[in-house]
N, C-alpha and C positions, 0 to 999 in steps of 0.2 A: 455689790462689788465682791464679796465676800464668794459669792456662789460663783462666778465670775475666773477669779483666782482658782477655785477647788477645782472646774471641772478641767484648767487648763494641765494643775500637778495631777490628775486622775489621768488624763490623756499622756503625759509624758511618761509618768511609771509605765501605764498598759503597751504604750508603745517597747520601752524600755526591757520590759516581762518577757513581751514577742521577740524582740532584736538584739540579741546577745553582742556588747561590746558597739552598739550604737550609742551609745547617750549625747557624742558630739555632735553626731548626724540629727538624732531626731530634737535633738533644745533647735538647732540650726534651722532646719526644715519649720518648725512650729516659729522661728523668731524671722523665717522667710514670707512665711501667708501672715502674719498679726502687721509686720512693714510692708508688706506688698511688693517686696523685693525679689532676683530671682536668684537661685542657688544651684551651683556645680557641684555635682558628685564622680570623683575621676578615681576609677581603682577596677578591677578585673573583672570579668564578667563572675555570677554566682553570688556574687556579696551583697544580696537583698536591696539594691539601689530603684529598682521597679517594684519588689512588693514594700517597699515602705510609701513611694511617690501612691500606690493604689490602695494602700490603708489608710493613708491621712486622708483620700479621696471618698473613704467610707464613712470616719469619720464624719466628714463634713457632712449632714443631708441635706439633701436638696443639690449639692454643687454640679455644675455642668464640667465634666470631667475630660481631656483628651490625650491618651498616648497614643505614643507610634515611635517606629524604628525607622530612623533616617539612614536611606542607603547614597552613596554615589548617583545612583538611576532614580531617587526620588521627584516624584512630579511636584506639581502645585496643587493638582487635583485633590494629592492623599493629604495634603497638610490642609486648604485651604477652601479645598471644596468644587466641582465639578462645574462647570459654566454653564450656565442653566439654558438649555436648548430652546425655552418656551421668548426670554430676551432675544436672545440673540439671531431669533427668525424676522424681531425688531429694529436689529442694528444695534442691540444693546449687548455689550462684554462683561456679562455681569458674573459671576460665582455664586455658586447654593452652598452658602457657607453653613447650613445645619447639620452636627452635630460634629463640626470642624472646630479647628484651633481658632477660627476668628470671634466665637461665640463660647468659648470656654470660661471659667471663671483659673481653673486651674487644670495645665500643662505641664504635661514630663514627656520629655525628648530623649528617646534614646539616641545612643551614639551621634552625638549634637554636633560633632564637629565632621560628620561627614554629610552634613548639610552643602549643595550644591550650588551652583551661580544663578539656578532657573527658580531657585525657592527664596534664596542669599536676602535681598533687598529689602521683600514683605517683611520677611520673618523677624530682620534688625528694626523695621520701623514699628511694627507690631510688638515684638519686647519689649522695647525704648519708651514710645508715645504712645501707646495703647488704641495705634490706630491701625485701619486696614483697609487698604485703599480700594474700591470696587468698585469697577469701570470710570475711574478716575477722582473718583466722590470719596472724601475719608471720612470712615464711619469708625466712630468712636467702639472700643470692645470692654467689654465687661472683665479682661484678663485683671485677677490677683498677682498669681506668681508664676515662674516657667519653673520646672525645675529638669534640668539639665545632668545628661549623664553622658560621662566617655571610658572608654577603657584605656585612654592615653590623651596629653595635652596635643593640641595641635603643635604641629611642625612651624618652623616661620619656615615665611615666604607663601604659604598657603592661600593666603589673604583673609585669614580667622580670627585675626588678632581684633578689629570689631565688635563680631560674636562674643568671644572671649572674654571681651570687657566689660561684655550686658550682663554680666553676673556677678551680682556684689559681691554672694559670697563663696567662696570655694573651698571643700571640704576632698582630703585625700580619705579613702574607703579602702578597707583590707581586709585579709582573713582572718576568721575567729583565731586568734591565738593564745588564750588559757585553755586549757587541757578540760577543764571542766565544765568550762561554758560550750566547748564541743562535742562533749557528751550529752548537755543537756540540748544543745539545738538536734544532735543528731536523734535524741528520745521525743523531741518535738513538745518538749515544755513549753507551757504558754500560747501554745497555737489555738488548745480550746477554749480560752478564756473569752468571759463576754467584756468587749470594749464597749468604754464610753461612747458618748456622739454629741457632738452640737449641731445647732441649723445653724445655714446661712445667715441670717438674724442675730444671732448669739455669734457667730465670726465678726459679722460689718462692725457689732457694737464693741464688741475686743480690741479691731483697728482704732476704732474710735477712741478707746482707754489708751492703748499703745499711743495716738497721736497726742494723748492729757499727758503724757511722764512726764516731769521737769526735769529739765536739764540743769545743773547749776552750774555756776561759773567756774568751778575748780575744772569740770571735766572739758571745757572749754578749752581753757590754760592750758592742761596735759597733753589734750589734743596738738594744740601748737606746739607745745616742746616736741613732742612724736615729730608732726610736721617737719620741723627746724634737723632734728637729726637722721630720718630720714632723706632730704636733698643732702646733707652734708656724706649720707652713704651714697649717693648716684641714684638714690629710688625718690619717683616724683608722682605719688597719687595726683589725678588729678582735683579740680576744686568741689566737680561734680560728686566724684569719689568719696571724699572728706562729707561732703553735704549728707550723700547719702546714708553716710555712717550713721548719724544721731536718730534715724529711725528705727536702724538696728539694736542701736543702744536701747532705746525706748523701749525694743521688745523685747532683751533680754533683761531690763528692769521688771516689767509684765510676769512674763513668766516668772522671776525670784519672788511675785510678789510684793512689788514694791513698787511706790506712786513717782519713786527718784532715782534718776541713772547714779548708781556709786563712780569713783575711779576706776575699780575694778573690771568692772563690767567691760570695761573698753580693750581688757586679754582678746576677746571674738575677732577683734580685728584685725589680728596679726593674720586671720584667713582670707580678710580682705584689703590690705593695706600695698598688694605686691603684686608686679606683672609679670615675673618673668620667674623659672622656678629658683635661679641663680638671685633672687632677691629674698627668698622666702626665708632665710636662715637669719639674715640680718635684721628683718622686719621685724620676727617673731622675736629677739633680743631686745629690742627697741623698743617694743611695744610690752614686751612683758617686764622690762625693768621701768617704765615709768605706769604701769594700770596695777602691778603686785608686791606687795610688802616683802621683809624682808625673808620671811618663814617661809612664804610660800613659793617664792622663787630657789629656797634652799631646798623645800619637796619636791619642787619638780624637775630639780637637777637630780634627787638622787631616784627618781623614779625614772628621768631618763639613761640614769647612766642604769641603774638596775634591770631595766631594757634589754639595753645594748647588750651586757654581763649576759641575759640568760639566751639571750638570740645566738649570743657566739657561741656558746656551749652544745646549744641545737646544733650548730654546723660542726664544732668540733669536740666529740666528746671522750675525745683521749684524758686519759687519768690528770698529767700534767696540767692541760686547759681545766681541768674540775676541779685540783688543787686550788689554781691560780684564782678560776672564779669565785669559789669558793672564800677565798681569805678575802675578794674584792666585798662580798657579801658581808661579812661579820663588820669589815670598816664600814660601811653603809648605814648596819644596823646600830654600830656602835655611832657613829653621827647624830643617825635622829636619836637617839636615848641624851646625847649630850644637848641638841636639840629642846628635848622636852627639858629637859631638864632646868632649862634657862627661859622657855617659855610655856610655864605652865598651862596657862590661861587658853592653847592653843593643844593641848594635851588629845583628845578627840579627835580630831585631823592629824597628828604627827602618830596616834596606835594606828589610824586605818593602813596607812600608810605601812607603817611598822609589819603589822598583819602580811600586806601584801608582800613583801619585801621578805619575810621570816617563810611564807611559804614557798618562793623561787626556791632561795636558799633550799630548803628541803629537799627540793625538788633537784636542784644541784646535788647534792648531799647522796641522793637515791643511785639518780646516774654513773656518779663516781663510787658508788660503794657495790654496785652489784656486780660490774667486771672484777672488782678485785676479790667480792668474796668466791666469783666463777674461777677467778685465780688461782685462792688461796685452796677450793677443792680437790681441784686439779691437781695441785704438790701435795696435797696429803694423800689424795689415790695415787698417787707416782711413789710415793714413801710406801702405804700400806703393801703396793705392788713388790717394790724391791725388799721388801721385807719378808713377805710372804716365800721371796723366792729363794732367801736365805735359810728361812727355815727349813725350804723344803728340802735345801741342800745339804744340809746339815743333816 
């Protein structure tokens, strides 16, 4: 069991080492193949959504692996396999589904939702049921997981909203945005390092553990209270939905380590508890005041609002805006120290925090001080200037 756990934290660091500012993504991806679940990555093209889907696929050995990029004009052929010429001289409509999506264990689809009406059908029953119809006969597929990628939600009225739904989970994907993890991807830290590997073998038995987690009845309960105020906001997971969820849970217990899903554990949901993006704000409240106590729902108010503070100062870094954000920073910092102060025992998580939160700041601090020292040159050459000129007058 032991070895089990190690090699799954080896594989998230190494991932983690390579993909600066994924750790959502890749706990996500690894808690998608341990459930057998499928997973949306929606965010811009460049933001390593394919070479992570073809590292996990390294990882695995042995796995029978399938990308491709779904255009408008995609056939059946490219996803599903050619129609085998040698049948159908017999009156047989059969497909040569090797080395196709119907014989994959694991699947990444680019640009997912520009999947077509001629591919549509297979493709929802083959995510769903794991089957794949050929020449009328449904044959069971050996698929784990899809993992799905777009550079934007589908539009309604498309008729995507199916597709859409066959992804438990869905994770939003953006640009590196610390200054330092940009320098370090741009020097290409961590690309030569050697990564771990499991076999297929060591996965099946993983899912295996992952289906052993207990669930206990607390997280039961909490799920219902979620439930309950969820419909009272107008959002109605469905029951499949819900169902689904405890396999999720199960594997982000796995990964932590651990034989039993906490309360906690149940925060991952708020990326799967929503359909529409006008639901995501409400969800993610809902869900994270009944799975997080009360410290850590006070960090990660002040790590979003510390966010926001330095994103605006990117957009606007006039002296006034760096004042303001400035003084928003020191409240901040002055919070968590009040914070720790009153809960000691949680001391460790409120410095990291701290840490992070003390360097924006700085980094504000830089912004706003170098126009003004550009400033303040500038009037003392205009002084030494007029001075100069006095003298010469004289």
């Amino acid at each position: 069991m032991t070895n089990n756990f190690s090699i799954l934290e080896e594989i998230k660091n190494a991932l983690n080492d390579k993909f600066f500012e994924r750790e959502n993504v890749v706990e996500a991806i690894l808690i998608a193949i341990l459930s057998r679940q499928h997973m949306l990555m929606i965010g811009p093209a460049g933001t390593a959504k394919s070479a992570l889907s073809v590292e996990i696929s390294k990882i695995v050995q042995g796995t029978k692996y399938f990308q491709w990029l779904l255009t408008r004009f995609s056939t059946p052929e490219e996803v599903f396999g050619p129609l085998s010429l040698k049948d159908l001289e017999q009156g047989v409509y059969k497909r040569n589904t090797a080395t196709k999506m119907p014989e994959a264990n694991l699947v990444f689809l680019d640009e997912i939702f520009k999947a077509n009406s001629a591919i549509l059908n297979s493709l929802l029953t083959l995510i769903n049921e794991r089957l794949f119809y050929n020449d009328g006969s449904p044959v069971q597929v050996p698929l784990m997981s899809v993992i799905g990628a777009s550079n934007e939600y589908p539009e309604e009225g498309e008729g995507l909203e199916a597709l859409f739904d066959r992804f438990l989970l869905r994770f939003e994907i953006d640009y590196i945005a610390d200054e330092t993890n940009f320098a370090s991807m741009m020097k290409g830290a961590g690309q030569h390092q050697k990564m771990p590997s499991i076999t297929m073998e060591e996965l099946v038995e993983l899912q295996f553990l992952t289906d052993m987690v207990a669930i206990p009845d607390e997280v039961y309960e909490t799920l219902s209270k979620i439930r309950t105020e969820l419909r009272d906001e107008g959002v109605r997971p469905s029951d499949r939905r819900f169902k689904q969820c405890l396999s999720v849970l199960q594997a982000k217990a796995l990964i932590n380590q651990r034989q039993v899903v906490n309360v906690d554990d149940i925060v991952i949901l708020e990326n799967v508890l929503w359909d529409t993006l006008d639901q995501k704000e409400a969800v993610s409240f809902i869900v994270r005041s009944h799975a997080q106590d009360v410290v850590t729902r006070a960090l990660d108010s002040i790590q979003n609002e510390a966010n926001e503070v330095f994103y605006y100062i990117q957009q606007d870094n006039s002296t006034d805006a760096g004042m303001e954000a400035t003084q928003k920073m020191k409240d901040l910092v002055a919070e968590m120290n009040k914070l720790k102060k009153h809960n000691q025992s949680r001391e460790a998580e409120i410095d990291a925090l701290l840490y992070k939160v003390n360097s924006m700041h700085q980094e504000i601090l830089d912004s706003v001080l170098e126009p003004m020292d550009f400033d303040n040159q500038s009037e003392n050459k205009t002084i030494d200037s007029e001075s100069s000129g006095i003298f010469f007058k004289m």
